[in-house]
N, C-alpha and C positions, 0 to 999 in steps of 0.2 A: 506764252500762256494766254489762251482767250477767253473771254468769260468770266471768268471770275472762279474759274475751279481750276486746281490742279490735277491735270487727269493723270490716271495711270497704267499703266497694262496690266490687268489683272489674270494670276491664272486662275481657273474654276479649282478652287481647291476646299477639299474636305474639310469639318471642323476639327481633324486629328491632326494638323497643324499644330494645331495652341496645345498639345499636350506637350509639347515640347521646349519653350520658355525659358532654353538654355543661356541667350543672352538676352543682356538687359543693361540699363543706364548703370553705370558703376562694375561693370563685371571687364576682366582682362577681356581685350579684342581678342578674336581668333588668329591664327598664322593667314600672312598674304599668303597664301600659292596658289597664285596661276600655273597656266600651262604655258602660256607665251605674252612678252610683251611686243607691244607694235609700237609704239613711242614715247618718246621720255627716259626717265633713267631707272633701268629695273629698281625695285625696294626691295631688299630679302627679307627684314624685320622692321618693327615699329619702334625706333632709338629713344630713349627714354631724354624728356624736355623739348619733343620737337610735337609740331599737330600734325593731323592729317585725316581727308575726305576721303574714305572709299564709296566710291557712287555706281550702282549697279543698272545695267542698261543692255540695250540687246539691239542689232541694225535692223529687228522690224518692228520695235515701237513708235510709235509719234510720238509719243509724250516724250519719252526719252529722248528724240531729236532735237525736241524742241526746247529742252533745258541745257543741249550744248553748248552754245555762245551763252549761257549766263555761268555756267561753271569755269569759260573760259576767262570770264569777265572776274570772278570769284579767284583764280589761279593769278591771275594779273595783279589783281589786290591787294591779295596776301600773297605775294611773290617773297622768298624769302622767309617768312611765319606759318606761310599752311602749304602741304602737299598733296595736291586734288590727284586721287590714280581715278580713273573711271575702268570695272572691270564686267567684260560682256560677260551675261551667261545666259542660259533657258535658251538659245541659239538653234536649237532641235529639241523634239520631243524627249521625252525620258526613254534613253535605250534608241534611239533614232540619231547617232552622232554620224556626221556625215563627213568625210577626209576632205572635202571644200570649205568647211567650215572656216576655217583659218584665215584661207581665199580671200573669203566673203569681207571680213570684217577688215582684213587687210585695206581693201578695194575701199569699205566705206571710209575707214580715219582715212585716206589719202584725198578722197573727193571732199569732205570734209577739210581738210587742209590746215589752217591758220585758225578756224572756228573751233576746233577741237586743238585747244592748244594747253596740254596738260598730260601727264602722261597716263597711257592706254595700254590695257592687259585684258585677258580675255581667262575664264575657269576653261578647263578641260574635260574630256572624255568622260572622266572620275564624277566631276559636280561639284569639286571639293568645297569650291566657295561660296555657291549655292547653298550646297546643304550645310555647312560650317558656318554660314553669317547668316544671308536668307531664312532659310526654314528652322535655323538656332532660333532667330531674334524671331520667327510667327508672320514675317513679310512676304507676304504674298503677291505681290504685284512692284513692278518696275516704271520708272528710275526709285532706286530707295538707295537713303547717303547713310554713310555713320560718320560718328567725328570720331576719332582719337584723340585725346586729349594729351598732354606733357610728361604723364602717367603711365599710358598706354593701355589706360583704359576706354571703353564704351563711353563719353560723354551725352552724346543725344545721336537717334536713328530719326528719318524722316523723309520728306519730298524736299529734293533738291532746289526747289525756287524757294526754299521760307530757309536757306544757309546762313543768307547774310548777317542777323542778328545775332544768330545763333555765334558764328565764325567770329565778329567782332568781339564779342563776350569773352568768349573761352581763349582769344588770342588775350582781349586784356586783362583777363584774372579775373573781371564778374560773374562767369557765365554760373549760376545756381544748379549743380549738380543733383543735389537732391531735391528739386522742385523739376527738374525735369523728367527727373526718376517717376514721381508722383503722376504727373503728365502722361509718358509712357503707357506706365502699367494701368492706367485707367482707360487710355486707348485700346488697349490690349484687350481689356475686358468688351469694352464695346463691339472689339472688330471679333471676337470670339462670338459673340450673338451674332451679328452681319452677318457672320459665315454660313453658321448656321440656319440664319433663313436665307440663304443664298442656296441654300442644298433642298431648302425647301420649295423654294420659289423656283428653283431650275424643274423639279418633279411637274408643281404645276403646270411648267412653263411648257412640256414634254409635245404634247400633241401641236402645240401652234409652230415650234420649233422644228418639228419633225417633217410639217406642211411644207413648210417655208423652205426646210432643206432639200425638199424633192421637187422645189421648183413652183408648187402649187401656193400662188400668194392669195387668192381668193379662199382658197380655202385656210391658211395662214391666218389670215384678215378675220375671216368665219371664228376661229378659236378664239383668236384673241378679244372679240367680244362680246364672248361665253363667258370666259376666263375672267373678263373685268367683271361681268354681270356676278359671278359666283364671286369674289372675291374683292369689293368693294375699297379694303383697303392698296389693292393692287392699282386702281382706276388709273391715278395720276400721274405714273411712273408707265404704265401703259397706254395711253393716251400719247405719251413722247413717243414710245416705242411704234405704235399707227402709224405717227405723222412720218419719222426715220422709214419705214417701209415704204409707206406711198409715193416717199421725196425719191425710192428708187425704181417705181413701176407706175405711177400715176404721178405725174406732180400736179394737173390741175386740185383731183381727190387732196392731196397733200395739204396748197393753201385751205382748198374747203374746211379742212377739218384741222388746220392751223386755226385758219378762225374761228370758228366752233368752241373748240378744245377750250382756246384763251379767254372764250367769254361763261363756261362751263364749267367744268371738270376743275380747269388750271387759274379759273378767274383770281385765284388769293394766294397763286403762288408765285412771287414773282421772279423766281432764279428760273421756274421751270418754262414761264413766260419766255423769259431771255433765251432759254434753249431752243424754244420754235422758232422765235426771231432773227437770231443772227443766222443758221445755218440760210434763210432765204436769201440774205443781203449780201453774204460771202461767198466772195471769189471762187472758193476750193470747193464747194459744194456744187460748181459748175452747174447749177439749175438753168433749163434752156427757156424757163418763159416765166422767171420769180416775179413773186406780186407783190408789193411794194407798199401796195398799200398796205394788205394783210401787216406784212411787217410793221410799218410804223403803227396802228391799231395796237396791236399785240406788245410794242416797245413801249406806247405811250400807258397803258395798263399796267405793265411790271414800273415804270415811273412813280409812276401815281401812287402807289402800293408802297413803293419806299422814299416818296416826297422828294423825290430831285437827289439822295444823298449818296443813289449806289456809284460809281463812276463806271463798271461794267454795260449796267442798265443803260447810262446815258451816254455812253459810246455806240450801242448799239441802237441807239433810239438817233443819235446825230447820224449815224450812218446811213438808216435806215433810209433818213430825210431826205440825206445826201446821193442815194440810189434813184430814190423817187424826182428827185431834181429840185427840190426845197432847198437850195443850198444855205439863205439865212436862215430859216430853221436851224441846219446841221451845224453851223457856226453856232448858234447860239446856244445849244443844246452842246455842243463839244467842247464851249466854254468851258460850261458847265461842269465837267468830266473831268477836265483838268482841275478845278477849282478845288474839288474834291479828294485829290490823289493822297494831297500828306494827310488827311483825317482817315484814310487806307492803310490795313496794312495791306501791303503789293510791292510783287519784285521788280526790280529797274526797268527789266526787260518791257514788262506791260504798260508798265508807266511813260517808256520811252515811246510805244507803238504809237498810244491814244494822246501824248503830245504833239507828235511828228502827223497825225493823224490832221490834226485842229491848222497845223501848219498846211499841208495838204490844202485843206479846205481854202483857206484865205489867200492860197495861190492861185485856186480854180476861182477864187472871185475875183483878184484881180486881173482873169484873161490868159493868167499862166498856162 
C-alpha cells in the first residue's frame, strides 16, 4: 500500500445498492459457493469454533494485488487459528462471462506462486458470491474481507490491510462485536451519501469524460475547467484529476500545474499534496523527464502542514530528496518516517517498504 490510503477497485454503482443491507456485523455469513477452487483445501461450510477470512479480489485490480503477500503473511500467522479463502469475482462484466475466465485466474494464482499462499476460489457464471456477500453487505468496490467469527457469524467486513488487529482480537476472545457493528453501520451511512454524489458527480462529470473518451484531451482539459469554475466545491479533487491527465499527454503541462495546484487550489491539503508528489518520484508512473524539484516543493508543503508527523508525507518528501540527489536530506527526512511508524496505525507491509527504504538510502551513501 502506498501513501497512506487503501485504495480500491470501485464499481460505479447506483445508490440502490444500500437498499439492500442484508448483511451486516452480527448476522449468519452466507453459504461459500464457488464455482471452482484453484488452491488450498476446498471449504464446503463455515464449522462452528473455527475463524475465517473470506477476501474478495479480481486479477485486474491493483489494489487487490497489492494486498496479496499481506494476506499471505496474515495466513502464516494465524496458520492453524484463521482460514484466509480469497474468492475472485466481477472478472467480467454483468452478463459478459467469458469460458477463459477460469484460464485466466488459473494462470494468475500460479505466476503468483508462494505470495498467494492461502487458499483460492473464484464465484461463478450465477454471481452467487458477489451478490450473496458483496451487494448483501452494500460493498462496492474490491479487495473487501469479512471475518467469520467461532459462531459463524459476520464479525467485521473491511479492506484487507487493517486484518491484523482485527484477526488478533477475535482469535483471542476481545474482538467487541458490537462496537464494530456500530462502526459498520455508520460507514454504511456515509458510503450511502458517497454514492450518491458519486451518481451526481458522474452526471456533472459527463461532458469532460465524453471528451476524454473520444480522444479529444484539449477539449477534455476545456471541460474540466468549466466544471471546476461552476462547481467550486469540485476544485480540489479536480485539480488531481488535470495534473493525472496531463502526467499522460503533456507531462511538462503536468509539473507546471503540480506546482501551481500545490501552492493554490491544494495549498492546505496535505494527503492531496502527497498525491501529486509521489506519482512524479515513482518508478511505475514511468514519467520520461520528472521534476524533482516540483516534487520536493510539493512534499515539503504537505510536511509542514502535518509538522513532520505523517510518515507517508515523509517517505515521500525523503524520496523525493533522494531522486533529486539530496541524499542527506533523504536520510534525514527517512529517519524521520521511520520514527513515526508505531505512533501509525499501518500494515506491516508499508511499514516494511519505508524501513527497507531508509536502509536503501544509507547503502547509496556508503558507495553501495
Amino acid at each position: 500500500m502506498k501513501r497512506g490510503f487503501m485504495l480500491i477497485c470501485a464499481l460505479l454503482l447506483s445508490a440502490s445498492i444500500f437498499a439492500n443491507g442484508e448483511i451486516t456485523i452480527g448476522t449468519k455469513a452466507p453459504e461459500l459457493k464457488v464455482a471452482k477452487w484453484f488452491k488450498g483445501k476446498p471449504i464446503k461450510n463455515f464449522e462452528k469454533g473455527k475463524i475465517y477470512v473470506v477476501e474478495f479480489w479480481a486479477t485486474w485490480c491493483g489494489p487487490c494485488k497489492a494486498t496479496i503477500p499481506h494476506l499471505t503473511e496474515l495466513a502464516k500467522k494465524f496458520k492453524g487459528k484463521v482460514e484466509v479463502v480469497g474468492v475472485s469475482v466481477w472478472e467480467n462484466k454483468p452478463g459478459d462471462w467469458a469460458d477463459e475466465t477460469f484460464g485466466k485466474i488459473e494462470t494468475f494464482v500460479q505466476e503468483f506462486g508462494d505470495k498467494m499462499n492461502y487458499n483460492v476460489a473464484a464465484d461463478g457464471k450465477d454471481g452467487f458470491m458477489a451478490e450473496n456477500w458483496m451487494t448483501a453487505a452494500n460493498q462496492g468496490g474490491i479487495p473487501s474481507a469479512f471475518v467469520i467469527d467461532r459462531t459463524g457469524e459476520v464479525a467485521w467486513i473491511g479492506h484487507p490491510m487493517s486484518l491484523d488487529k482485527v484477526l488478533h482480537e477475535v482469535v483471542t476472545g476481545t474482538f467487541d462485536k458490537q462496537a464494530a457493528k456500530s462502526t459498520f453501520e455508520a460507514q454504511q451511512v456515509e458510503a450511502k451519501k458517497q454514492s450518491e454524489s458519486a451518481v451526481k458527480r458522474a452526471e456533472i462529470l459527463k461532458p469532460m469524460n465524453e471528451a476524454l473518451k473520444a480522444g479529444n484531451i484539449a477539449e477534455g482539459l476545456a471541460q474540466l475547467d468549466s466544471i471546476a469554475i461552476k462547481n467550486p466545491d469540485m476544485a480540489k479533487s479536480l485539480a488531481l484529476t488535470k495534473f493525472n491527465i496531463l502526467l499522460k499527454s503533456d507531462e511538462a503541462a503536468a509539473m507546471k500545474h503540480a506546482d501551481s495546484a500545490a501552492m493554490t487550489t491544494l495549498k492546505d491539503e496535505p494527503m492531496m499534496l502527497n498525491m501529486l508528489a509521489w506519482p512524479i518520484v515513482d518508478d511505475a508512473s514511468k514519467i520520461k523527464k520528472p521534476d524533482y524539484d516540483v516534487a520536493i516543493r510539493i512534499a515539503i508543503r504537505a510536511n509542514e502542514l502535518t509538522k513532520s508527523e505523517n510518515p507517508y508525507i515523509l517517505d515521500t518528501l525523503a524520496y523525493a530528496y533522494f531522486k533529486g540527489g539530496q541524499l542527506d536530506k533523504a536520510i534525514e527526512f527517512q529517519e524521520k518516517a521511520v520514527a513515526t511508524l508505531d505512533k501509525t496505525q499501518m500494515d506491516d507491509q508499508t511499514k516494511k517498504e519505508i524501513t527497507e527504504r531508509l536502509a536503501m538510502f544509507k547503502e547509496k551513501k556508503k558507495g553501495g
